[in-house]
C-alpha positions as CSV (number, residue, x, y, z in Angstrom):
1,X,15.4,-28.3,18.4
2,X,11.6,-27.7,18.8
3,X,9.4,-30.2,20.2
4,X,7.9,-30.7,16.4
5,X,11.3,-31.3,15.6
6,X,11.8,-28.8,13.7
7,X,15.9,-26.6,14.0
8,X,15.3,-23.7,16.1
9,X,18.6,-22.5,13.6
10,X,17.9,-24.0,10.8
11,X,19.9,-21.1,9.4
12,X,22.1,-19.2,11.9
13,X,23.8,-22.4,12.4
14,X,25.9,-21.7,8.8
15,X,27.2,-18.8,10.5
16,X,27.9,-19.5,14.1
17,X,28.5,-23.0,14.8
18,X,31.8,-24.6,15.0
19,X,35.5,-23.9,15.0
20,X,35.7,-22.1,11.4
21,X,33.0,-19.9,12.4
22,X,35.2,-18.5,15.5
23,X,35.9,-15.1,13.1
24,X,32.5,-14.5,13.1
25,X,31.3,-14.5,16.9
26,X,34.5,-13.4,17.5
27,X,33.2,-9.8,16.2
28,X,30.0,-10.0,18.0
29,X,31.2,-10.4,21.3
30,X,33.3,-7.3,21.1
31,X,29.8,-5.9,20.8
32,X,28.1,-7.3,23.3
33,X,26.9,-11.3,22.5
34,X,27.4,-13.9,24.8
35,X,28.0,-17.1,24.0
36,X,25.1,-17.6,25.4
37,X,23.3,-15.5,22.9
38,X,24.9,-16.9,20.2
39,X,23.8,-20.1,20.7
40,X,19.8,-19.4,20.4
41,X,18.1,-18.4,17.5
42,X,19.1,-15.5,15.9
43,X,16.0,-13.3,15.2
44,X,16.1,-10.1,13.2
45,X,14.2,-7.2,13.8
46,X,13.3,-5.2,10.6
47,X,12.4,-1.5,11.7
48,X,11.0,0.9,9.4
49,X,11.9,3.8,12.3
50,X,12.5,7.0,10.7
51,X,12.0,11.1,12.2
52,X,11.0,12.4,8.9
53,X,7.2,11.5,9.2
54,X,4.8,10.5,12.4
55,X,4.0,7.1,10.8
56,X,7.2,5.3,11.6
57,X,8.1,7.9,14.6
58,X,7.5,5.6,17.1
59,X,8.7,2.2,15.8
60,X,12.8,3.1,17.5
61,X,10.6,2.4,21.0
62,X,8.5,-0.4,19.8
63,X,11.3,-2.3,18.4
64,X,13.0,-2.3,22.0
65,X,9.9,-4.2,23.2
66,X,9.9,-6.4,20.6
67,X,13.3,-7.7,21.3
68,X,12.4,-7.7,25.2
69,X,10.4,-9.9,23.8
70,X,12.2,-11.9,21.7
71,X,14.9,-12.4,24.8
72,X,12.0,-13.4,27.5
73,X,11.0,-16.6,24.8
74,X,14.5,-17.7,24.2
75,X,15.8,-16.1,21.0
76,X,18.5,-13.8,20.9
77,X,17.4,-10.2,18.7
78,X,19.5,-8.4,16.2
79,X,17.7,-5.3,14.9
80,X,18.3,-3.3,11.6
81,X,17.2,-0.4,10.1
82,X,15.6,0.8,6.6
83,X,14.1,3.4,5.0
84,X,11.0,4.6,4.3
85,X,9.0,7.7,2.4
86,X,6.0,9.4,3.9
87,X,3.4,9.9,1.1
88,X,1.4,12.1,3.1
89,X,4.8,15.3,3.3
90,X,5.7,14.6,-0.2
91,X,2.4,14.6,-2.1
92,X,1.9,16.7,-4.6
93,X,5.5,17.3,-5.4
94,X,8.4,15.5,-7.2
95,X,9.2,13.8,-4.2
96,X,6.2,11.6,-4.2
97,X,7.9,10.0,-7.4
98,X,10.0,7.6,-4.9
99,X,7.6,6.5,-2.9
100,X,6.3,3.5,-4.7
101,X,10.0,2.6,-5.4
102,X,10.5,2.9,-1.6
103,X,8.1,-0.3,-1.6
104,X,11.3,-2.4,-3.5
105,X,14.0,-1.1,-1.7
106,X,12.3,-2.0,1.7
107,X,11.7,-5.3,0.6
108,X,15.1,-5.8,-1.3
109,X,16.9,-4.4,1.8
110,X,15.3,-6.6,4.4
111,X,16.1,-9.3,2.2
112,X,19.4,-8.8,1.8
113,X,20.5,-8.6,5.5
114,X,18.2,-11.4,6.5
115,X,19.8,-13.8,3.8
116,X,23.5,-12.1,4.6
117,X,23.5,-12.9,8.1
118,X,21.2,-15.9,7.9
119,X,18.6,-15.1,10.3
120,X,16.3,-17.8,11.9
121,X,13.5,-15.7,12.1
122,X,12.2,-11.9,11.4
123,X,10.1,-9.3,12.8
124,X,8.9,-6.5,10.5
125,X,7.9,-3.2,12.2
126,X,6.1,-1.2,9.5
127,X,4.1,1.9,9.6
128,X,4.1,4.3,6.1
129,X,2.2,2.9,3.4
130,X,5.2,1.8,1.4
131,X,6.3,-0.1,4.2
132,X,3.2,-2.4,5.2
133,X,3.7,-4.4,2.0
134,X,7.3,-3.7,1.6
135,X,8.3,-5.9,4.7
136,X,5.9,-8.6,4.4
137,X,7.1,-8.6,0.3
138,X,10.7,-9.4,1.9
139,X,9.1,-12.0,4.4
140,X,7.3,-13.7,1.8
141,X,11.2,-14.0,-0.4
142,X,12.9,-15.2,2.7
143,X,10.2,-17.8,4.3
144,X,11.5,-18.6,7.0
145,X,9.2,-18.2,10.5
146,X,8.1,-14.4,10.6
147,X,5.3,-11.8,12.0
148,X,4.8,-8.5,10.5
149,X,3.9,-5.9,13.4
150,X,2.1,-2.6,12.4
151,X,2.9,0.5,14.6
152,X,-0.6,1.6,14.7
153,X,-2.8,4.6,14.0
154,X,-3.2,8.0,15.0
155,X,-5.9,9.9,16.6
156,X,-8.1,12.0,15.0
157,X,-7.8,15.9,15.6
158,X,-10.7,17.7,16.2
159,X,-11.3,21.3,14.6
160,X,-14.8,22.9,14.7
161,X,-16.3,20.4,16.8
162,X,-15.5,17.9,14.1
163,X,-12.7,14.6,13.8
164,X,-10.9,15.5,11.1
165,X,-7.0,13.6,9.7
166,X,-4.8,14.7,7.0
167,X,-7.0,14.1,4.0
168,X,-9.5,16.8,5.3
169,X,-6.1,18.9,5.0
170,X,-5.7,18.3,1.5
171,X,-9.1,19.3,0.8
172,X,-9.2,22.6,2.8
173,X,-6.1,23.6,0.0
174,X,-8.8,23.4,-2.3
175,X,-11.5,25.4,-0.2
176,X,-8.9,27.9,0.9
177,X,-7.8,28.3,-3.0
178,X,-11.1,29.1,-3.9
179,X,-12.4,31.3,-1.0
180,X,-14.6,28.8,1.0
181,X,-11.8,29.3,4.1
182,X,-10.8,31.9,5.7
183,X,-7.0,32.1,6.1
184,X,-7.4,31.7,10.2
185,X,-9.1,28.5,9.3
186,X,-6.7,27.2,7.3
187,X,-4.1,27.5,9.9
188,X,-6.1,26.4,12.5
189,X,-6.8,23.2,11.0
190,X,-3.4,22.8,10.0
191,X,-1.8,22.9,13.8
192,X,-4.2,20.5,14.8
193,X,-4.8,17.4,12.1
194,X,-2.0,14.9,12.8
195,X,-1.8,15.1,16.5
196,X,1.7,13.2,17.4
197,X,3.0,9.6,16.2
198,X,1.0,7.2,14.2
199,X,-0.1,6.6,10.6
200,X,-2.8,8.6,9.2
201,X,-5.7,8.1,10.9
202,X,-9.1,6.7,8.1
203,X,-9.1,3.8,6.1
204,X,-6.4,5.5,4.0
205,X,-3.5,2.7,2.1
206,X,-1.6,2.0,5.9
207,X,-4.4,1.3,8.0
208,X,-5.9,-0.6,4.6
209,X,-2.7,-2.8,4.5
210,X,-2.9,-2.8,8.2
211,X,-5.8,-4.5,8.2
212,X,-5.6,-6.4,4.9
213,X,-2.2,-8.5,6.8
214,X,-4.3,-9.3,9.7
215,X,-7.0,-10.9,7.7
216,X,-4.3,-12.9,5.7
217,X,-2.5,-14.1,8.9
218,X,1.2,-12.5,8.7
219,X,0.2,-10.1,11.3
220,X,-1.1,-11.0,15.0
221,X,-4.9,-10.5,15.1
222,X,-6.5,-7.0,17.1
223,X,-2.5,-6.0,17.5
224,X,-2.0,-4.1,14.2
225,X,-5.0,-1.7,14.8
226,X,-4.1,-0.8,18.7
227,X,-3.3,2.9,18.0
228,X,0.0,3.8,18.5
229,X,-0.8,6.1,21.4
230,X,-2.3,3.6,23.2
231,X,-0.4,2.6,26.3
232,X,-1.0,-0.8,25.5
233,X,1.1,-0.8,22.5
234,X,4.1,-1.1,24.3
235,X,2.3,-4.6,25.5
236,X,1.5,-5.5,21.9
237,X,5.3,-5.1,20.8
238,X,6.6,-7.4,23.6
239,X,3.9,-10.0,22.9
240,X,4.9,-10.0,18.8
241,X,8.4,-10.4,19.9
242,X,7.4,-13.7,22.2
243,X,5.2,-14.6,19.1
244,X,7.7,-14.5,16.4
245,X,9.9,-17.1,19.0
246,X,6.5,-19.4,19.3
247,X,6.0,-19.7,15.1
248,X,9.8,-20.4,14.8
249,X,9.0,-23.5,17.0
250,X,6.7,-24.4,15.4
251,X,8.3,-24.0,11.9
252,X,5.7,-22.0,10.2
253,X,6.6,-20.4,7.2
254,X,5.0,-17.5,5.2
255,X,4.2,-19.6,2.4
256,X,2.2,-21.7,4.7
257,X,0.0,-18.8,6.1
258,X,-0.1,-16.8,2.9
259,X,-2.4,-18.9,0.4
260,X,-4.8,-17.8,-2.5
261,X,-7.7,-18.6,0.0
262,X,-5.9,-15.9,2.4
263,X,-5.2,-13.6,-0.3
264,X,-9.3,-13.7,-1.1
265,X,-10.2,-12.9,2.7
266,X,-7.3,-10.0,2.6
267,X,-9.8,-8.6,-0.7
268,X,-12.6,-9.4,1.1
269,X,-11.5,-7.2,4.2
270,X,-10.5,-4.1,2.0
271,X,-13.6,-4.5,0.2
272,X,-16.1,-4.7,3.1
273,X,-13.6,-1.7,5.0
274,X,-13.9,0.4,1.7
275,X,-10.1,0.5,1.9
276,X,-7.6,2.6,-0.3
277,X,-7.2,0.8,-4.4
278,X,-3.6,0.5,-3.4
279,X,-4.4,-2.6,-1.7
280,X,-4.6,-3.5,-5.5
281,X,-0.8,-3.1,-6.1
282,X,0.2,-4.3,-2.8
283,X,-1.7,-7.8,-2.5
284,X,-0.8,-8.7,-6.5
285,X,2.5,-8.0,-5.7
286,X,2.5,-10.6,-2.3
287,X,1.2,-13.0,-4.3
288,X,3.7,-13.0,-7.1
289,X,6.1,-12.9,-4.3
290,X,4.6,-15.8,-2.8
291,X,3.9,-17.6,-5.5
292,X,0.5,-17.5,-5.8
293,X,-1.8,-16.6,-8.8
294,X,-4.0,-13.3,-8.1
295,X,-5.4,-10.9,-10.8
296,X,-7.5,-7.9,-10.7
297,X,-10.3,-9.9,-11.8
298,X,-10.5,-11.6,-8.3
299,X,-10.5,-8.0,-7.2
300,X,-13.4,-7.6,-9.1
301,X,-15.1,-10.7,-8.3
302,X,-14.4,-10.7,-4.7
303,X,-15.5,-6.8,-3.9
304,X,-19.4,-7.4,-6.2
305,X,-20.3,-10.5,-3.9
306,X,-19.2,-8.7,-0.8
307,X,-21.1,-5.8,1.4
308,X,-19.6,-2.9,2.4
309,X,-20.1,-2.4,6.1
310,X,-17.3,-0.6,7.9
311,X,-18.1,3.2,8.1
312,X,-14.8,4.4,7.8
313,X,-13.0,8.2,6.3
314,X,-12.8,8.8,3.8
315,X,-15.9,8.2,2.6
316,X,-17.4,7.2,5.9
317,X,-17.9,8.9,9.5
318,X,-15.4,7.2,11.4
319,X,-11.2,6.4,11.9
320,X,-9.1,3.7,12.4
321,X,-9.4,4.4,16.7
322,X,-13.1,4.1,16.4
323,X,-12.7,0.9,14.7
324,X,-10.1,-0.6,17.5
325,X,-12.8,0.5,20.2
326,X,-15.7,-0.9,18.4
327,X,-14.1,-4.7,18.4
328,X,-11.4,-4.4,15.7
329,X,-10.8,-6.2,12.6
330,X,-12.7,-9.8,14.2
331,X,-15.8,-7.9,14.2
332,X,-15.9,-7.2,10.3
333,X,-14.5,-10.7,10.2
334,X,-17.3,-12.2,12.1
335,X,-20.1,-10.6,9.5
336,X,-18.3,-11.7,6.7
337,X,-17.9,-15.5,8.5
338,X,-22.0,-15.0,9.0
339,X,-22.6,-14.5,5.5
340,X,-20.3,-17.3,4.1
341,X,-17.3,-15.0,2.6
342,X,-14.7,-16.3,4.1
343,X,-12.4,-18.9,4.3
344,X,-12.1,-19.8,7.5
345,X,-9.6,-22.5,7.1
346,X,-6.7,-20.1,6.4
347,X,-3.8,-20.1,9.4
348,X,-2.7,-17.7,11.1
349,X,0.9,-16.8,12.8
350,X,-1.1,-17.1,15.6
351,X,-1.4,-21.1,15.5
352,X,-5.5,-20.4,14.9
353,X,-7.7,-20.2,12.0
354,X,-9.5,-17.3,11.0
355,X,-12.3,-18.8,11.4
356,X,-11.5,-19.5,15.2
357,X,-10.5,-15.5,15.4
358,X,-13.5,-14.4,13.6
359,X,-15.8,-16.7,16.0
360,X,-14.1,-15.0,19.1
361,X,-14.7,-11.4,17.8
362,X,-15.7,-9.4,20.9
363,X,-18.0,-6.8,19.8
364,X,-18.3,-3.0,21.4
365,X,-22.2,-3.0,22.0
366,X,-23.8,-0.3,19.9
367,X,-20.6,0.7,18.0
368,X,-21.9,2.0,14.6
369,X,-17.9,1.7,12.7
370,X,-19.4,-2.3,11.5
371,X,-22.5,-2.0,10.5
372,X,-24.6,-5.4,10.6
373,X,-25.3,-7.5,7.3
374,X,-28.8,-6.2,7.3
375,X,-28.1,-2.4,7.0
376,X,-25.1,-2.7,4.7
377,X,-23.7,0.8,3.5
378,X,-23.5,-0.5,-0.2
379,X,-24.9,-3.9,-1.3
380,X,-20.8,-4.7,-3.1
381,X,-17.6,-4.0,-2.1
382,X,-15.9,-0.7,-2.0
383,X,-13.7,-0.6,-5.2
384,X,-14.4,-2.0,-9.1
385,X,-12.2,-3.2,-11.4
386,X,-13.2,-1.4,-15.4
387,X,-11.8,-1.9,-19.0
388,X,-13.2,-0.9,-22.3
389,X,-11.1,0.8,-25.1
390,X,-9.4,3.8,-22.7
391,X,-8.2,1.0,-20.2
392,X,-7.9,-2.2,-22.5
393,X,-5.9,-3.6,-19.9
394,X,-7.8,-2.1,-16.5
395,X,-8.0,0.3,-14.0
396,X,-9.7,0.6,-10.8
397,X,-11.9,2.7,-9.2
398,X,-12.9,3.4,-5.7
399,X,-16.6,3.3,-4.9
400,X,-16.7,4.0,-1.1
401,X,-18.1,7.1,0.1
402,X,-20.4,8.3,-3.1
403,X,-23.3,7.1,-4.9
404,X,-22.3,7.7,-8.3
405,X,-22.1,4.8,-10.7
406,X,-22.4,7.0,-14.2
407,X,-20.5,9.8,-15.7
408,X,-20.2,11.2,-19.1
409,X,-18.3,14.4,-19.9
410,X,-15.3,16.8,-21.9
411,X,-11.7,15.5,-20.9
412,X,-9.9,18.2,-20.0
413,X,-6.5,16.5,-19.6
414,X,-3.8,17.4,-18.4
415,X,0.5,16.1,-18.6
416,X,1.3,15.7,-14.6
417,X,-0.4,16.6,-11.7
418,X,0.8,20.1,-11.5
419,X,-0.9,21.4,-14.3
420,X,-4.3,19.5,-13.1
421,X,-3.7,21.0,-9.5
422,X,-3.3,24.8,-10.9
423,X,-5.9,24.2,-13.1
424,X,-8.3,23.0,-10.2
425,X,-6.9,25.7,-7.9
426,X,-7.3,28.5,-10.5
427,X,-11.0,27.4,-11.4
428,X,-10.3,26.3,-14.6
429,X,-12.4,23.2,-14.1
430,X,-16.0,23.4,-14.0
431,X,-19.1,20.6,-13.0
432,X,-19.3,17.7,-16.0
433,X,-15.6,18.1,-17.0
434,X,-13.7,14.5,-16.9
435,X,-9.9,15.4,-15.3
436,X,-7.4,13.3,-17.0
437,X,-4.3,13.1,-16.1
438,X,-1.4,11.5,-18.0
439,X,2.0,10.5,-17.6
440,X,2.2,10.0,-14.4
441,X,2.7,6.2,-14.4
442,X,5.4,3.9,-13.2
443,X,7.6,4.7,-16.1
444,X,6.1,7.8,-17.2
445,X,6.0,9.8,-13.9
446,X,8.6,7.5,-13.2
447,X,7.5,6.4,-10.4
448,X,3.6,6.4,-10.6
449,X,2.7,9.3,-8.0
450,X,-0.7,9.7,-5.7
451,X,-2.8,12.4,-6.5
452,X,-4.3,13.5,-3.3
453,X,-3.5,16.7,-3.6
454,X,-5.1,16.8,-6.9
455,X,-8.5,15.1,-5.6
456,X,-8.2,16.8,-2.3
457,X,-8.4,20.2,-4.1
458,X,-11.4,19.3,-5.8
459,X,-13.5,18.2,-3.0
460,X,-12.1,21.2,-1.2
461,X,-13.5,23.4,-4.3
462,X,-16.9,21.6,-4.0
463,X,-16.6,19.9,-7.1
464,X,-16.4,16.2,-6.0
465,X,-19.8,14.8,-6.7
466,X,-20.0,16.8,-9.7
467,X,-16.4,15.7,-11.9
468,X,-14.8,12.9,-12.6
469,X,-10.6,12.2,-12.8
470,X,-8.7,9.3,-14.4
471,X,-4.8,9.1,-14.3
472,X,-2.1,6.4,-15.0
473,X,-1.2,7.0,-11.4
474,X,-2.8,5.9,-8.4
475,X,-4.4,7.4,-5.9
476,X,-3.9,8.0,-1.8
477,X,-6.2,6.2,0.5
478,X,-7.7,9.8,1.6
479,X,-9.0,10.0,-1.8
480,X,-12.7,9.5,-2.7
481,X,-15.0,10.7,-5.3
482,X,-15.5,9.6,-8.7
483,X,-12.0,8.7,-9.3
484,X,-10.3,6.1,-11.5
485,X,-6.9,5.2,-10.8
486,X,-4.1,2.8,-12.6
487,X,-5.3,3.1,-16.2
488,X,-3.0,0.8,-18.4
489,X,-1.5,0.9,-20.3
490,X,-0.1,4.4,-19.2
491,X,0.7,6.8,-21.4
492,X,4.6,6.6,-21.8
493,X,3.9,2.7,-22.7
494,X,1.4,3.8,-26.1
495,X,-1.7,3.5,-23.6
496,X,-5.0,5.0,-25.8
497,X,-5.1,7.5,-22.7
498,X,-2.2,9.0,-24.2
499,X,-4.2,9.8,-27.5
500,X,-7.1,11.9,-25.6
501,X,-7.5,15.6,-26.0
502,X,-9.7,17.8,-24.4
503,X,-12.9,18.0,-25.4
504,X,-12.8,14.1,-26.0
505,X,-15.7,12.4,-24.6
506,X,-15.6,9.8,-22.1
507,X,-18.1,7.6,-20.6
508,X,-16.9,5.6,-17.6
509,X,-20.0,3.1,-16.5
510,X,-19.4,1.1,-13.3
511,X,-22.6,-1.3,-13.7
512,X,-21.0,-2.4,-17.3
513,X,-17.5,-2.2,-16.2
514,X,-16.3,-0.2,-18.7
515,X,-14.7,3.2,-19.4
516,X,-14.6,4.6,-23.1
517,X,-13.7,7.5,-25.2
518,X,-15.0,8.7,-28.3
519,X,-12.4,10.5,-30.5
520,X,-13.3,13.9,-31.6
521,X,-11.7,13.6,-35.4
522,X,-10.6,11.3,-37.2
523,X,-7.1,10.1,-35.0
524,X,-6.1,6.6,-35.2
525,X,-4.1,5.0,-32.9
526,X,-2.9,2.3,-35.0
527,X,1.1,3.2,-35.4
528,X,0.9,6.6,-33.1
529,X,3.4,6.9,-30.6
530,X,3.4,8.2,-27.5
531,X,5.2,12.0,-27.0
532,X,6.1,12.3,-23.4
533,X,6.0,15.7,-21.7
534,X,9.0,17.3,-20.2
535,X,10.9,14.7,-17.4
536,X,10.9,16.7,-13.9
537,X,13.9,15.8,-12.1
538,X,12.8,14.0,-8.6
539,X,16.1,16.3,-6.9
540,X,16.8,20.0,-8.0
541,X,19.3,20.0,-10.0
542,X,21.5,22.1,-7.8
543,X,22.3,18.8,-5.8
544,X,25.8,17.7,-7.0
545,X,24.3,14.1,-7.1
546,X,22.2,15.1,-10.1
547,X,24.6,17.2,-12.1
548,X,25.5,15.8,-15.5
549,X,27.0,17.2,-18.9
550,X,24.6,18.1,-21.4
551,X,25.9,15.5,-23.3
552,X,25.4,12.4,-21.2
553,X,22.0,9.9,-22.3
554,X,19.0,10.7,-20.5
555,X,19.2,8.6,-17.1
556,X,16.6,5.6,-17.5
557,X,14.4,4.7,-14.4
558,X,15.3,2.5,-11.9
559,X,14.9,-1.2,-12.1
560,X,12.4,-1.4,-9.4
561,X,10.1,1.2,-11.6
562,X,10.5,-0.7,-14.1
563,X,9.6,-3.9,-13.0
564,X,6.0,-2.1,-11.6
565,X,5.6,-1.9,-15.2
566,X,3.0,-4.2,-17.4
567,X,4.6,-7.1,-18.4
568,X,3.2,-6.0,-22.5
569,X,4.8,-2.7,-21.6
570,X,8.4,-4.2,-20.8
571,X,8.5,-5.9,-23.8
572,X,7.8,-2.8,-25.4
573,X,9.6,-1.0,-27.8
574,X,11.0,2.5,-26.8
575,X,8.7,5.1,-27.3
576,X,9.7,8.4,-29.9
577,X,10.6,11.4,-27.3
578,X,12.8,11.4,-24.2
579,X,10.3,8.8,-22.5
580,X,11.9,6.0,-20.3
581,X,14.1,3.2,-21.5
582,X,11.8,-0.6,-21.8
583,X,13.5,-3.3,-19.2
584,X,15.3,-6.1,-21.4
585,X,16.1,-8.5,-18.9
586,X,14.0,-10.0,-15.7
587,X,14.9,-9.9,-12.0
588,X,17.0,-12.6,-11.0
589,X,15.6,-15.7,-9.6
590,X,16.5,-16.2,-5.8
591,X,17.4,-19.5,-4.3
592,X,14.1,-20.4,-2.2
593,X,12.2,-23.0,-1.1
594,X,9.1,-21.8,-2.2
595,X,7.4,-22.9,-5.8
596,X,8.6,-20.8,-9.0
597,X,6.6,-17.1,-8.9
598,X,3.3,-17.8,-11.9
599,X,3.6,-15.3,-14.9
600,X,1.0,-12.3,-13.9
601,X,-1.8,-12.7,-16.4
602,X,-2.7,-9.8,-18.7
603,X,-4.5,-7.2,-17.0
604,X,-2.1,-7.0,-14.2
605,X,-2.1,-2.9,-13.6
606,X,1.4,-1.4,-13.3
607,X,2.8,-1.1,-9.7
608,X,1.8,-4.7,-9.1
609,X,5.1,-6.5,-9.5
């Protein structure tokens, strides 16, 4: 028992204790537990450790602190492994399609060994984009006592005298393409942009999320944002492990920490950091998890009453090791504490408010990353939330980086990302032209892909002050420009984007909130359907996994793209064509302590739930 009373294993207890249980330690000793062990708190260690990116690289070492950790304050660590998708090597291919999915099976697998062998408490070890909000999605299902520990951020690399990451990559594919690099450039910058472990280095979606979960308490605050080749981040990982032993004493609980006033300071922060519009997706989605009622419309509301002040890529000058050196996440805390946007009675896994944190910032003197609340880069927030008869039920664009509030021009659309990035490659598209590109949704993709490469290509060509792009995808972090993301309905669901041909033209406003198309004949969309262009398969299908007669019904999308659908669109008949299959039954409800989940209100984008 802790000193507040409260059962140290309040759930490992079920599994361990007593004579009936015998079985069960029985087949841990032979690997290695103690009685000993076996009689303090079982705490699992979620790792999201993986060698096919440098995001989650690292995370096999950091986990072994953690659990140092974890033994030097009394708890007894079992660690487990899941996967996880780099965005960043599969962008712009048909491997990108599972990386939002990645998101559900992160959170459904953590889940299901955390309830299975009835851990007191977890540790999450994230570092990918898909796996920031994927293990804090499963901590907020399982409630018990938990800390979510980010593996940090790369360094910059440094070509032509210049910082550059991975985003200026994908937009040196667009110079190269159309002659504004020399090959030897090209190569040169690839060999030297993602220099060793760590998740890409601007205020791209991980180091958005990053920051995001220390604002709204999961995560220990400064510790997320130590890069990960920091020496010191071998330090951070044993602390979090002794942490996640000190909130199981003292009982706190997920649902305590994670609150509608903590999901507004988590808006706040990726509005005033001019962080990636995933963090759209990724908070609604904890807060149905949670059980907490959040819309875009607090999105919008949150990000016009708040300053953007952090000078970060990619719209800014600076990266995520610039930020760490200048004072860290406290420092933008502390100017949005002096102007009265925050709530500063939210808890934190640390035991203090954010208030306390934010009043303890320790400020880098003359860092430039945080600008002060009278030089503001932008007098609002980063990102906007837009309707009007092309996005009836929203969409989201990122305003970070660019100037531009206006833009009226042709569509030239386009059915997938590959035949916008030939287009853009080939110089097809030219200044004025509005990019659309369809399809490419949660169900419609499936699997609603980024379209850096896409974006990248045409900043690359010179062309990103001068066009604007609108998908039913989403968009990377790295992305900036005049670029509107999550446009629902999508296509495959009967959205109007569906219904737009080139030539169409389309106004998209940010001071009235609204993008629109005017028809160029005489189409009505009342009773049109949908027709959905031809389904790429996410494997070749020379992998025996894929093979199936000619015969065999097209292979609906999974469940978890599904469910990232709009709730309108689930209830959806099936569209004419090949397109996906609508979900006819819910998930299932999971025994918790937590209230029941609120029904998402309309507007809720796709990817969300």
């Amino acid at each position: 028992m802790s000193t507040n009373g409260f059962d140290l294993k309040h759930r490992s207890r079920l599994l361990l204790d007593g004579p009936s249980r015998a079985g069960a330690r029985a087949q841990l000793k032979g690997i290695g537990y103690d009685d000993e062990a076996l009689a303090k708190p079982i705490i699992g260690v979620a790792s999201t450790w993986i060698e096919t990116m440098p995001c989650n690289f690292h995370l096999r070492a950091l986990a072994a602190k953690v659990k140092e950790g974890i033994r030097d304050a009394g708890g007894t660590p079992m660690e487990l492994n899941t996967i996880a998708i780099s965005d960043g090597i599969t962008m712009g291919t048909t491997g990108m399609k599972t990386s939002l999915v990645s998101r559900e099976v992160i959170a459904d697998s953590i889940e299901l060994v955390a309830r299975g062998h009835f851990f007191d408490g977890v540790i999450a070890l994230s570092g990918c984009d898909k796996t920031i909000p994927g293990t804090v999605m499963a901590l907020c299902r399982l409630d018990v006592p938990s800390v979510m520990l980010y593996g940090g951020s790369i360094p910059p690399g440094h070509f032509m005298g210049n910082d550059v990451t991975i985003g200026d990559v994908y937009e040196a594919i667009g110079a190269h393409a159309t002659g504004r690099m020399s090959d030897e450039e090209f190569a040169e910058l690839e060999s030297v942009a993602s220099p060793g472990a760590g998740a890409c280095g601007g205020q791209f979606t991980a180091n958005t999320m990053a920051m995001a979960f220390e604002v709204l308490g999961i995560s220990p605050m400064a510790q997320n944002l130590v890069p990960a080749q920091d020496p010191s981040k071998a330090e951070v990982a044993y602390e979090a492990g002794k942490l996640v032993v000190d909130v199981l004493r003292r009982g706190l609980r997920p649902s305590e920490i994670i609150t509608k006033e903590a999901l507004e300071n988590a808006v706040a922060g990726v509005a005033c950091s001019g962080g990636s519009t995933n963090a759209v997706l990724h908070l609604l989605a904890v807060a149905r998890e949670i059980g907490v009622e959040l819309d875009i419309d607090d999105f919008d509301r949150i990000s016009q009453r708040t300053p953007l002040l952090c000078d970060l890529k990619p719209g800014g000058r600076y990266v995520a090791v610039d930020l760490y050196k200048a004072g860290g996440v406290p420092v933008m805390l502390q100017r949005l504490q002096e102007a009265g946007l925050l709530n500063e009675g939210t808890i934190t896994v640390t035991g203090k408010t954010i208030g306390e944190l934010a009043k303890a910032a320790n400020e880098t003197e003359g860092q430039r990353v945080v600008r002060g609340l009278d030089e503001p880069l932008k007098a609002t927030g980063g990102l906007a939330i837009l309707r009007g008869n092309l996005a009836p039920e929203g969409c989201v664009i990122k305003l970070a980086g660019h100037e531009k509030l206006h833009h009226e021009g042709p569509a030239r659309v386009f059915d997938g990302e590959e035949a916008a990035f030939a287009a853009v490659t080939s110089g097809q598209i030219v200044a004025g032209d509005v990019v659309v590109i369809r399809n490419e949704g949660p169900a419609g993709g499936p699997g609603m892909r980024e379209m850096l490469a896409v974006t990248g290509a045409l900043n690359g060509a010179g062309l990103g002050e001068d066009v604007a792009l609108l998908t039913d995808g989403r968009f990377s972090g790295a992305t900036h420009g005049f670029m509107v993301g999550h446009v629902a309905p999508e296509a495959a669901r009967g959205g109007p984007i569906a219904a737009v041909r080139d030539g169409d033209a389309i106004t998209i406003d940010v001071a009235s909130r609204r993008m629109d198309v005017a028809l160029g004949d005489t189409r009505s969309r009342e009773g049109w359907r949908p027709t959905s262009r031809p389904r790429t398969p996410i494997a070749p299908a020379c992998w025996p996994s894929t093979r199936r007669s000619s015969a065999a019904p097209p292979r609906a999308p999974s469940r978890c793209a599904e469910r990232s659908a709009p709730r309108a669109a689930r209830r959806a008949p099936r569209a004419a064509g090949p397109g996906p299959r609508a979900a006819t039954t819910s998930r299932r409800p999971r025994p918790t302590r937590r209230p029941a989940r609120p029904a998402p209100r309309p507007g809720t984008p796709a990817g969300a739930r």
